[in-house]
ROPA-663842 format. One record per residue (C-alpha): residue number from 0; residue in three letters; x, y, z. Coordinates in steps of 0.05 Angstrom, whole numbers, plus 32768, in hexadecimal, padded with zeros to 4 digits. Layout:
<pts>
PT seq type    x    y    z
PT NUM  Ala    X    Y    Z
...
</pts>
This chain:
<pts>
PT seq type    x    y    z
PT   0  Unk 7FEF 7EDA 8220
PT   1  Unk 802C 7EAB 8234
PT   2  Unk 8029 7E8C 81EB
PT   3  Unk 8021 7ECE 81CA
PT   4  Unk 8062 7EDF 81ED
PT   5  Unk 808B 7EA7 81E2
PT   6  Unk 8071 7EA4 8195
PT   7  Unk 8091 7EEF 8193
PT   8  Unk 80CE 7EDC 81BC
PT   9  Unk 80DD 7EA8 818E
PT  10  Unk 80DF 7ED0 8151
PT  11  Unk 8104 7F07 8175
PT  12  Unk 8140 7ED3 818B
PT  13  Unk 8142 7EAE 8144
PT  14  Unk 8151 7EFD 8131
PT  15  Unk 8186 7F08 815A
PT  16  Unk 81C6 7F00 8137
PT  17  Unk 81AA 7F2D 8103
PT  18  Unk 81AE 7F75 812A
PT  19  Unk 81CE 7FAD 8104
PT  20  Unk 81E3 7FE9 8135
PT  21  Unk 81DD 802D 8113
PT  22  Unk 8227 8056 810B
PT  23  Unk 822F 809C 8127
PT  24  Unk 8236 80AD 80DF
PT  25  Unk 81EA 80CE 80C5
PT  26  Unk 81C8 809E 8093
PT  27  Unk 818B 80A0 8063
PT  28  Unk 814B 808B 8092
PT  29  Unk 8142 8033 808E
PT  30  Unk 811B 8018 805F
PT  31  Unk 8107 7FDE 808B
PT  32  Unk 80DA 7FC5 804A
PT  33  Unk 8121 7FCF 801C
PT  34  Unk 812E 7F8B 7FEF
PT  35  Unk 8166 7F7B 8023
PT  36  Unk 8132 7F66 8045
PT  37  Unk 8107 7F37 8011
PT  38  Unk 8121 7EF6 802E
PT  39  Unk 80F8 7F08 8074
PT  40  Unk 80BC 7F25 805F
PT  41  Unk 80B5 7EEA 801E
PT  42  Unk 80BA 7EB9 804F
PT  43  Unk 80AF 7E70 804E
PT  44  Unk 8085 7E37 8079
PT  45  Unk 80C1 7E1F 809D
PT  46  Unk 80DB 7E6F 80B7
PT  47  Unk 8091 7E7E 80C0
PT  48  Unk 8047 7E67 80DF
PT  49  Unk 8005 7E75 80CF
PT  50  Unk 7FDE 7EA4 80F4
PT  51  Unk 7F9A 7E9E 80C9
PT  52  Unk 7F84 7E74 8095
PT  53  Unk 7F3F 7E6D 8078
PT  54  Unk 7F17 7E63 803F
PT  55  Unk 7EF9 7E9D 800D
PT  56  Unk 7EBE 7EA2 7FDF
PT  57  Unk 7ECF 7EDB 7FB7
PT  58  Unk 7EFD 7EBB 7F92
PT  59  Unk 7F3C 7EBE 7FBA
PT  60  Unk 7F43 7E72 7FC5
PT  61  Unk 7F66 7E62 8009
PT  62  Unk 7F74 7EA5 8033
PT  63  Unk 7FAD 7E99 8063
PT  64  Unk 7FDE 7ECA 8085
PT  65  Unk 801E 7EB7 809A
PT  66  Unk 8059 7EDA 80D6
PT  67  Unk 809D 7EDD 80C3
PT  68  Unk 80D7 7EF7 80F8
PT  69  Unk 80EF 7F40 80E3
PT  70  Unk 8138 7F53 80F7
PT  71  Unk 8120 7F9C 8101
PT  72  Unk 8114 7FC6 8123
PT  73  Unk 814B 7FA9 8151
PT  74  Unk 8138 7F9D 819B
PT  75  Unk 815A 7FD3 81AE
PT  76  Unk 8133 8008 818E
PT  77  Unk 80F3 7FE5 81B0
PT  78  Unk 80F6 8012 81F1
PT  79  Unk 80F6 8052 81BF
PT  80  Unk 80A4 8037 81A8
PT  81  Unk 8096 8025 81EE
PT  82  Unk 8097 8069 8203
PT  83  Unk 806F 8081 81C9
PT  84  Unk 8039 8051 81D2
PT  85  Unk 8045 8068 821C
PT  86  Unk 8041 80B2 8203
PT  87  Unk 800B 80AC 81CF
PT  88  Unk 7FE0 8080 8210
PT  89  Unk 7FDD 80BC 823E
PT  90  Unk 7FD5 80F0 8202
PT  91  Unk 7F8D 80BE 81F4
PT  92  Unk 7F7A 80AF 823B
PT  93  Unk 7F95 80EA 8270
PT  94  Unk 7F95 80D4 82B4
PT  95  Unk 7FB2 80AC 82E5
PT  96  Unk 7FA3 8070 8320
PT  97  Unk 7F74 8057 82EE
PT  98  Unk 7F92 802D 82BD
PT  99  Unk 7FA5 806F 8293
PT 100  Unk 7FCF 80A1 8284
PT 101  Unk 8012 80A0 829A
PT 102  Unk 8010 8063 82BD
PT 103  Unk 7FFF 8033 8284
PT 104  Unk 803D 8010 826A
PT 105  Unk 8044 7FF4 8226
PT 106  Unk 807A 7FBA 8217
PT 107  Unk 8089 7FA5 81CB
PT 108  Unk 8087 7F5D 81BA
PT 109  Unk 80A8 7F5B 8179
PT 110  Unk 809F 7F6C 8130
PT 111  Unk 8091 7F3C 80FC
PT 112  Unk 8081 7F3E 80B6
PT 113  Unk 803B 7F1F 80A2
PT 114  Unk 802F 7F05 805D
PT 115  Unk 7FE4 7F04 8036
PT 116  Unk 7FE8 7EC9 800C
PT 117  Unk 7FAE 7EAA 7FE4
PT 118  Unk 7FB2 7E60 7FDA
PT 119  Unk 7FEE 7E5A 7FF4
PT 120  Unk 8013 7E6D 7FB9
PT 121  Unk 7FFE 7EB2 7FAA
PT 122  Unk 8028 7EEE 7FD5
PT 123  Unk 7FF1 7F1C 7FDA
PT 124  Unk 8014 7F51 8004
PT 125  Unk 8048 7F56 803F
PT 126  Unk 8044 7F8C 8074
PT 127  Unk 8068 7F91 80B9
PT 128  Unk 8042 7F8B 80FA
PT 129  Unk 8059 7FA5 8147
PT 130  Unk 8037 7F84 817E
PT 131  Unk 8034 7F98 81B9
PT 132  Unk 8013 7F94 81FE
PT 133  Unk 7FF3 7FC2 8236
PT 134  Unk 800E 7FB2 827C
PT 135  Unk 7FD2 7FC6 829A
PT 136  Unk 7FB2 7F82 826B
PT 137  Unk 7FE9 7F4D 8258
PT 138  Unk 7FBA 7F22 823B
PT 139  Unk 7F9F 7F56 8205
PT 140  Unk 7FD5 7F57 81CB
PT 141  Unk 7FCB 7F8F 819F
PT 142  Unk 7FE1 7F8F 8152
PT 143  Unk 8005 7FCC 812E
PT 144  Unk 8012 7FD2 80DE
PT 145  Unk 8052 7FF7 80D3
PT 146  Unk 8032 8029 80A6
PT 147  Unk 8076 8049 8093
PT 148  Unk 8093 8008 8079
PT 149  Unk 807B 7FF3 8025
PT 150  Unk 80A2 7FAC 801D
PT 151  Unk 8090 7F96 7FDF
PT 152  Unk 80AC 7FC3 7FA3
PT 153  Unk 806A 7FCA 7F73
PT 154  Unk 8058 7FEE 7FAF
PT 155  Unk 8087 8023 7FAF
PT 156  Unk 8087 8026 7F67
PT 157  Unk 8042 8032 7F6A
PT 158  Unk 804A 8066 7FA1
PT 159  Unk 8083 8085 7F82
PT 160  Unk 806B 808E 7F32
PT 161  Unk 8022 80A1 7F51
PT 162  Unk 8038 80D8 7F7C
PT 163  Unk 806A 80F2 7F4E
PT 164  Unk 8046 80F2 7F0E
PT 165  Unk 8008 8117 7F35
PT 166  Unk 8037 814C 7F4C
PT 167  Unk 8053 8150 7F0D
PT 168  Unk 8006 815E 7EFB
PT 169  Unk 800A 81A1 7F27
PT 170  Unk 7FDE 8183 7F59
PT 171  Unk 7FF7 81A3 7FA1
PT 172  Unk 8016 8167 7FBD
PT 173  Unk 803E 8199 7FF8
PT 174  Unk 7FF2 81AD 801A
PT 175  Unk 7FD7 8163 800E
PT 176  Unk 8012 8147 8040
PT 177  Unk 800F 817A 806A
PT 178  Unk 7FC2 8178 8075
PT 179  Unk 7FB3 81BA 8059
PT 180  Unk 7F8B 8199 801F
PT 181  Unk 7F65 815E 8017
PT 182  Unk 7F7C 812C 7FED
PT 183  Unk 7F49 80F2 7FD7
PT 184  Unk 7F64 80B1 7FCE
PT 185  Unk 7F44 806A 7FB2
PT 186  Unk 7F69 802F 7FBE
PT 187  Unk 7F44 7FF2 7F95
PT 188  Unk 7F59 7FAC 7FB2
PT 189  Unk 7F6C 7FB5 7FFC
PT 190  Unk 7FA2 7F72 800E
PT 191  Unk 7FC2 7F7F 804B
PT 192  Unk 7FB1 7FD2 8046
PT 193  Unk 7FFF 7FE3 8046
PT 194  Unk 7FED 800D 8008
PT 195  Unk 7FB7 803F 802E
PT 196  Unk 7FD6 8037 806F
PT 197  Unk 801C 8055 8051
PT 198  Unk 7FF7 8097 8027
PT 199  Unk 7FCA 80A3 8068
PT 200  Unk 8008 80A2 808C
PT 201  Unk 8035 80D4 806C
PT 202  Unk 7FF4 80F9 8048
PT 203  Unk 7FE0 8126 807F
PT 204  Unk 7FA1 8139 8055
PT 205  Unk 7F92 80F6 8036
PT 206  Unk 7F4C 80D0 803A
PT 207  Unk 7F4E 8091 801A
PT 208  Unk 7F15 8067 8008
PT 209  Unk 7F30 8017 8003
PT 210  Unk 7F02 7FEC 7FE0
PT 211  Unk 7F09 7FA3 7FEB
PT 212  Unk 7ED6 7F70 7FD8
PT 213  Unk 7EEF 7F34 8000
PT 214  Unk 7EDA 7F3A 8047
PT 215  Unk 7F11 7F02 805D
PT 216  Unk 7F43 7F28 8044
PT 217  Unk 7F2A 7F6D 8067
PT 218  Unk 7F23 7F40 80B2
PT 219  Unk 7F6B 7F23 809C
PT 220  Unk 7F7F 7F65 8094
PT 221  Unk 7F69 7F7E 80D6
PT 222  Unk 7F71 7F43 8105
PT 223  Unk 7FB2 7F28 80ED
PT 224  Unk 7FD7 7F64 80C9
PT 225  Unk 7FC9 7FA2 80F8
PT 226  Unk 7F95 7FCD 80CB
PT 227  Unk 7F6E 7FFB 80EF
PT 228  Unk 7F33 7FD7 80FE
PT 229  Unk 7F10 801A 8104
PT 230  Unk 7F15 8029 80B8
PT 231  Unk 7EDB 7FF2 80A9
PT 232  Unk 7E9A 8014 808A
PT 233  Unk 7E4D 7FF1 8082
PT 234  Unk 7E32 7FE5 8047
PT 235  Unk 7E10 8025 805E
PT 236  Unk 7E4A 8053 805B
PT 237  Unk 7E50 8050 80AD
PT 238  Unk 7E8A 803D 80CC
PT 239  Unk 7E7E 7FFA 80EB
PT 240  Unk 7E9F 8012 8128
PT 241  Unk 7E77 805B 814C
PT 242  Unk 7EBF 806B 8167
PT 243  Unk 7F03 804C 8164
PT 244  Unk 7F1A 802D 81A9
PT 245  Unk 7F4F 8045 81D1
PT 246  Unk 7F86 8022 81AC
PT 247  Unk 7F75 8030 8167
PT 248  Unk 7F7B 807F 8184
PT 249  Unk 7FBD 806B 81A3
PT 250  Unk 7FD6 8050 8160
PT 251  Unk 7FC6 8075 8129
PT 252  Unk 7FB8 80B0 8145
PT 253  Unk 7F83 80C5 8113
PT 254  Unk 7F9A 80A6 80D7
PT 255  Unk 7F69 807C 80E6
PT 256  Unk 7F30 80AF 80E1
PT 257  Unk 7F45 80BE 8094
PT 258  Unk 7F44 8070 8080
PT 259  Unk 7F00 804C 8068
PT 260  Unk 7F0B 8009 8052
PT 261  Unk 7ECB 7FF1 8029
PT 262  Unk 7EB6 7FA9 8027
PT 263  Unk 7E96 7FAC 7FD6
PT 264  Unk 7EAC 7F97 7F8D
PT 265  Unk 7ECC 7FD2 7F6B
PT 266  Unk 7EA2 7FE0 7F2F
PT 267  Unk 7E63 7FE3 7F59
PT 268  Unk 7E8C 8018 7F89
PT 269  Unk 7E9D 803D 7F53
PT 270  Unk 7E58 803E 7F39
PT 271  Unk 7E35 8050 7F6C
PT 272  Unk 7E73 8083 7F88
PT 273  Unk 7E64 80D3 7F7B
PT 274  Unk 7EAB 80E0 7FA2
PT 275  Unk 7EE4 810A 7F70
PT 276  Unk 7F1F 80DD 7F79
PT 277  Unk 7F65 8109 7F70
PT 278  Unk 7F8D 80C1 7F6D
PT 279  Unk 7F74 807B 7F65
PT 280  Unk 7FA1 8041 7F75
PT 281  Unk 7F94 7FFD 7F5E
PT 282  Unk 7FAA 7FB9 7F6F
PT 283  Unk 7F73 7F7F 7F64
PT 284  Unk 7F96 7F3D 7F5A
PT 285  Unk 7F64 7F05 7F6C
PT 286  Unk 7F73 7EC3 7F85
PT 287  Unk 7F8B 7EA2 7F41
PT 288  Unk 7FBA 7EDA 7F32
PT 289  Unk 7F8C 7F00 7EFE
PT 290  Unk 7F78 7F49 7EF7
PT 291  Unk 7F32 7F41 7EF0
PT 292  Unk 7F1A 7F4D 7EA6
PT 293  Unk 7EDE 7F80 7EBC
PT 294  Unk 7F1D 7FAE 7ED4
PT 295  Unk 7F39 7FBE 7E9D
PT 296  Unk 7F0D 7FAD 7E60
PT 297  Unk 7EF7 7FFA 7E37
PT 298  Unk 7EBA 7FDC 7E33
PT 299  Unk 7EAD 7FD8 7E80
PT 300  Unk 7E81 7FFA 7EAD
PT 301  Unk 7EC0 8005 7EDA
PT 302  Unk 7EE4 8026 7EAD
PT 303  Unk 7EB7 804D 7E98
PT 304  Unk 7E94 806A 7EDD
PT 305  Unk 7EE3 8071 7EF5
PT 306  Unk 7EEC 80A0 7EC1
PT 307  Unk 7EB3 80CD 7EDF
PT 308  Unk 7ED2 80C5 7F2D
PT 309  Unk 7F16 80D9 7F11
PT 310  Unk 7F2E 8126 7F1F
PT 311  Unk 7F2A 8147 7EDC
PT 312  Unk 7F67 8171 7EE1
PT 313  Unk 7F97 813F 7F02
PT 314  Unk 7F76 80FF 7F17
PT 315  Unk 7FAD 80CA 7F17
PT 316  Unk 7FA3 807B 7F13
PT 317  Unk 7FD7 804F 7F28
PT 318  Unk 7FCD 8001 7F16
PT 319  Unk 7FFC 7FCD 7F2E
PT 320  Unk 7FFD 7F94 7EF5
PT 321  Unk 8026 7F5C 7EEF
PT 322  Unk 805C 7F5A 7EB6
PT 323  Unk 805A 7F3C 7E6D
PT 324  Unk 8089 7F37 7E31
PT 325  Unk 8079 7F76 7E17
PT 326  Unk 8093 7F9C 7E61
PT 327  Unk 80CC 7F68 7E68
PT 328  Unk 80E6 7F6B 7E26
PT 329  Unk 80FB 7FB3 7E2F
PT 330  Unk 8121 7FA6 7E6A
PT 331  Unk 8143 7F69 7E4C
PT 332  Unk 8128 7F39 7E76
PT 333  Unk 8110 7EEB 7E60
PT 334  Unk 80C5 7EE8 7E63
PT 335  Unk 80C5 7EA1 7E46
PT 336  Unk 80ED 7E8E 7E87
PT 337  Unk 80CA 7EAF 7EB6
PT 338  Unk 8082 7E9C 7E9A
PT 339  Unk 809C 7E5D 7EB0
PT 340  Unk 80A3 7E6A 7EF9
PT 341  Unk 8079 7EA6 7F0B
PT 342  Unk 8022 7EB5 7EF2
PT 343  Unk 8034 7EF2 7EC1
PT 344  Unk 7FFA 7F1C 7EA4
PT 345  Unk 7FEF 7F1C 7E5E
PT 346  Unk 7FCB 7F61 7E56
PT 347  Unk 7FFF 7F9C 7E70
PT 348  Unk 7FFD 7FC0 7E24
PT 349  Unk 7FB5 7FAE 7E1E
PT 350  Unk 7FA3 7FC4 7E63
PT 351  Unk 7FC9 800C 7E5C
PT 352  Unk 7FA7 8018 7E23
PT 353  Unk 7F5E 8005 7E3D
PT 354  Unk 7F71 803A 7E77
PT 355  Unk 7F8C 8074 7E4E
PT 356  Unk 7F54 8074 7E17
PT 357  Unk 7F1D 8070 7E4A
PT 358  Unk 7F39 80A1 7E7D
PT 359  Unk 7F5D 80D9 7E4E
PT 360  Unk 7F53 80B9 7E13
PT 361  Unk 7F80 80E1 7DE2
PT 362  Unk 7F88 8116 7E1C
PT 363  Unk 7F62 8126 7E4D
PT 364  Unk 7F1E 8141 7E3D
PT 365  Unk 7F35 813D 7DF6
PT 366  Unk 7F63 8165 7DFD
PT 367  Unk 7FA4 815A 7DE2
PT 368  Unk 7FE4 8154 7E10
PT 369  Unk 7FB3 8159 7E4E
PT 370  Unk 7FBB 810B 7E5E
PT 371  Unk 7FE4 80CF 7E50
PT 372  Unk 7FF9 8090 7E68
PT 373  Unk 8032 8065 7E7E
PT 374  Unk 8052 8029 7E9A
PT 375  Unk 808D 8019 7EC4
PT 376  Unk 80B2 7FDE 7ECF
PT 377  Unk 80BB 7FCB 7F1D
PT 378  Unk 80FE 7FB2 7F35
PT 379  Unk 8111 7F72 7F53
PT 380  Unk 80CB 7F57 7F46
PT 381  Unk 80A9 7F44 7F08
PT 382  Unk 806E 7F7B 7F06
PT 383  Unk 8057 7FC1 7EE4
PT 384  Unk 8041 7FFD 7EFE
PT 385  Unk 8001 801D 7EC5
PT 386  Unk 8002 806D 7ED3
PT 387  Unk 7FC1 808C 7EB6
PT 388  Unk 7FC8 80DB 7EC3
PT 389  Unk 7F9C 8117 7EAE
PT 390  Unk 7FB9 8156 7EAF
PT 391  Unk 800D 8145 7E9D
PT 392  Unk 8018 817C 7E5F
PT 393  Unk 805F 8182 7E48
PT 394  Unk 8074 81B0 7E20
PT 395  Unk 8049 81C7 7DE4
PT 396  Unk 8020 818F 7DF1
PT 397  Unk 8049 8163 7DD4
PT 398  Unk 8058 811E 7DFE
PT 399  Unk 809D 80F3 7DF0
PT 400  Unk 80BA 80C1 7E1C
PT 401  Unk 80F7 80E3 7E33
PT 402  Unk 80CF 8122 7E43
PT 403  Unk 8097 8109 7E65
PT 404  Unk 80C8 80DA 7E99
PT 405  Unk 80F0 8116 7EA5
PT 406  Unk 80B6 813F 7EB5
PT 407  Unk 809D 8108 7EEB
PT 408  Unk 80E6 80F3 7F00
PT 409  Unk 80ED 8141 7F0E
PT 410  Unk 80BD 813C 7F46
PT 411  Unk 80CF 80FF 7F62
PT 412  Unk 8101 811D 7F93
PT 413  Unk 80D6 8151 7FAB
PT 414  Unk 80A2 8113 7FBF
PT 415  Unk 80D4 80F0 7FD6
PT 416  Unk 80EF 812A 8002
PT 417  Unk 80A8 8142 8019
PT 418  Unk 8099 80FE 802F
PT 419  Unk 80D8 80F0 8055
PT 420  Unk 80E1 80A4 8038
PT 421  Unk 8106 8079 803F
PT 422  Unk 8116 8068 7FF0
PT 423  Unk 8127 8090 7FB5
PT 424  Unk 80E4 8096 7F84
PT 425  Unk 8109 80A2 7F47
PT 426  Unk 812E 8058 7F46
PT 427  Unk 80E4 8042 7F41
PT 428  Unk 80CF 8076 7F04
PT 429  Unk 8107 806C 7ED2
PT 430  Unk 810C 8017 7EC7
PT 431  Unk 80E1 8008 7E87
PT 432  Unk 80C2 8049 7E88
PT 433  Unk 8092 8041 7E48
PT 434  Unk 8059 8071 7E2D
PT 435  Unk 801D 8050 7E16
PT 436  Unk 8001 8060 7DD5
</pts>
């Protein structure tokens, strides 16, 4: 316990002169995962330490993650989560003179960001982590995710053009946050889970199935990144776990309950799946950078039996690829340049149109106007966010550029609104908007 403290106090002090005090004048909520903020939760070996490292074989190389110090929240605001926990303890286990209830005390450690890297090159994902501490047991440190905090921008692009463009489908987005309706998520390629952990969070009615199939990265995920360790299923379908334990129910207060986090490779999911997805979000970068080939090739199984688990009047894909010259070129960027520095992909056009002729083809069904597909261009960071939609009819059935981003930008601030976050959707809907053909 006395290491786990000073490795917290450390990062805390190194923080210091950083504090930011909020004005009496109102202001937009933080984005504690804004790009402001890139230079903390990038990181590097000599502002950061290790916290896991080990070897994987299924293809990932060298799985480490590394802490970083985060600047926020400030150590003032820690009290505020204290009581919470506090709160949230007595709500879990009533009671008192026996450890619980009102008595139990919770004091924060600190908040640092924690990086998913494979091979030590590869940025796999970032989230931010509390820990924190029960009085009544110094020596147990417990791990939380912030689930309301997306760092890395694919991320929100993916979050904002998915949700928009599915609302823009006339799916009922309003009863799906509010937990009036269900909402059936699949989130291929699971990284640190900030992804699943976000919708589940602000998606009162969202179940989301998270299929991953490196088990290092799902214990990584858990044990050094705050995941709710009750989302874990079998190979059976079970949970792993009969019932979450008392600080899981203090935590996520049963967001938990709606995630399960599947240890399998995603084309044998999907094939053996009989669940109707309404969105399916995917992210499946392996440890050499690539998107693997069975993913995207119109020949595939996986395409093919994803087409069938895809909601026929609005099912919505999301796929987060890394850039090429075709995306780049249309924002006036160098590809030769940054080919040079950074692993691009080579397949965004190709990939779109594997995705859009197996899953509407030339419209959903067949029918004209009743599908299409685009891409977006993320900012700051060199990748693309593939939309795949079923269901998006403009008017006459006829599908242009302009048209079709107005339609989805339209939306945006209703998402944006209904969600209460923290950034504005449309910035990540409009840059290199592109249909494909």
């Amino acid at each position: 316990m006395e290491f786990g403290v000073m490795m917290w106090r450390r990062s805390r002090w190194a923080w210091n002169f950083r504090r930011r005090f909020s004005t009496a004048i109102p202001q937009r909520i933080e984005d504690e995962g804004d790009w402001s903020f890139s230079s903390e939760w990038w990181g590097s070996e000599s502002h950061g330490h290790t916290v896991l490292r080990s070897s994987s074989d299924k293809g990932n190389g060298v799985v480490s993650v590394l802490a970083f110090p985060s600047s926020k929240p400030s150590e003032v605001q820690w009290p505020r989560m204290e009581r919470w926990l506090q709160e949230r303890y007595a709500e879990v286990c009533p009671g008192s003179g026996s450890g619980c209830g009102d008595e139990e005390r919770f004091r924060i450690l600190g908040y640092q960001w924690r990086a998913l890297r494979f091979n030590d090159d590869t940025r796999q994902s970032t989230v931010k982590v509390m820990s924190a501490y029960r009085q009544s047991e110094p020596a147990s440190i417990c791990l939380m995710q912030q689930p309301h905090c997306l760092a890395v921008p694919y991320l929100k692009s993916m979050v904002s053009v998915g949700l928009s463009t599915i609302a823009s489908c006339g799916y009922d987005i309003i009863n799906a946050v509010h937990g009036k309706k269900t909402m059936n998520i699949l989130c291929i390629g699971h990284g640190g889970g900030s992804l699943p952990l976000f919708l589940a969070s602000k998606i009162k009615g969202a179940v989301i199935h998270i299929v991953e199939i490196d088990p290092l990265v799902i214990s990584a995920s858990i044990k050094a990144m705050g995941f709710p360790a009750f989302s874990v299923m079998t190979p059976s379908g079970e949970r792993a776990f009969s019932k979450p334990s008392t600080i899981d129910e203090v935590l996520w207060k049963g967001i938990h309950e709606r995630l399960y986090l599947y240890e399998s490779d995603a084309e044998k999911f999907v094939l053996d799946n009989t669940n109707l997805y309404d969105m399916v979000f995917i992210d499946a970068y392996d440890g050499e950078d690539i998107f693997p080939r069975n993913l995207w090739d119109p020949s595939s199984q996986f395409l093919k039996s994803l087409s069938n688990r895809l909601h026929p009047g609005h099912g919505t894909v999301v796929v987060n690829l890394h850039s090429d010259s075709d995306t780049l070129d249309l924002v006036g960027s160098a590809p030769s340049f940054l080919q040079q520095i950074l692993p691009m992909g080579k397949y965004v056009s190709g990939i779109g149109r594997a995705y859009k002729d197996v899953l509407v083809g030339s419209g959903s069904c067949g029918k004209e106007g009743s599908g299409l597909g685009f891409t977006v261009s993320v900012p700051w960071v060199c990748n693309t966010s593939l939309v795949v939609c079923r269901g998006l009819r403009t008017s006459g059935g006829y599908s242009n550029r302009d048209l079709v981003m107005n339609t989805i930008s339209s939306k945006s601030l209703e998402v944006e609104n209904l969600l209460n976050l923290p950034f504005s959707c449309l910035q990540y809907i409009k840059r290199g908007f592109t249909l494909v053909e």
